[in-house]
C-alpha positions, 0 to 999 in steps of 0.5 A: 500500500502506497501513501498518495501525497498528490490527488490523483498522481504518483509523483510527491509534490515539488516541495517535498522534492525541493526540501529533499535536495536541499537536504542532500546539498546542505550535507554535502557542503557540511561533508566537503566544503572546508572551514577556511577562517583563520588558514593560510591559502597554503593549508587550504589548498593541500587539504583540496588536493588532499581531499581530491586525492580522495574522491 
């Protein structure tokens, strides 16, 4: 049994849609955007390369 958020439709509605890639893109950002405040540009780009190395 399915529940049907949209009268008549399979498909969720945009907002459900929009919150949910919102969501990923914040944990994202939270996974691999680095804090930058109070590094030298040196330290940040060995830990981009770093990180690059990685994925």
């Amino acid at each position: 049994m399915s529940i049907m958020l949209c009268s008549g439709t399979s498909r969720p509605p945009g907002g459900v849609t929009f919150g949910v890639l919102a969501l990923l893109r914040f944990m994202f950002v939270q996974r691999f955007a680095l804090e930058t405040k109070g590094r030298q540009l040196e330290e940040i780009q060995r830990k981009n390369s770093e990180l690059a190395e990685i994925l």
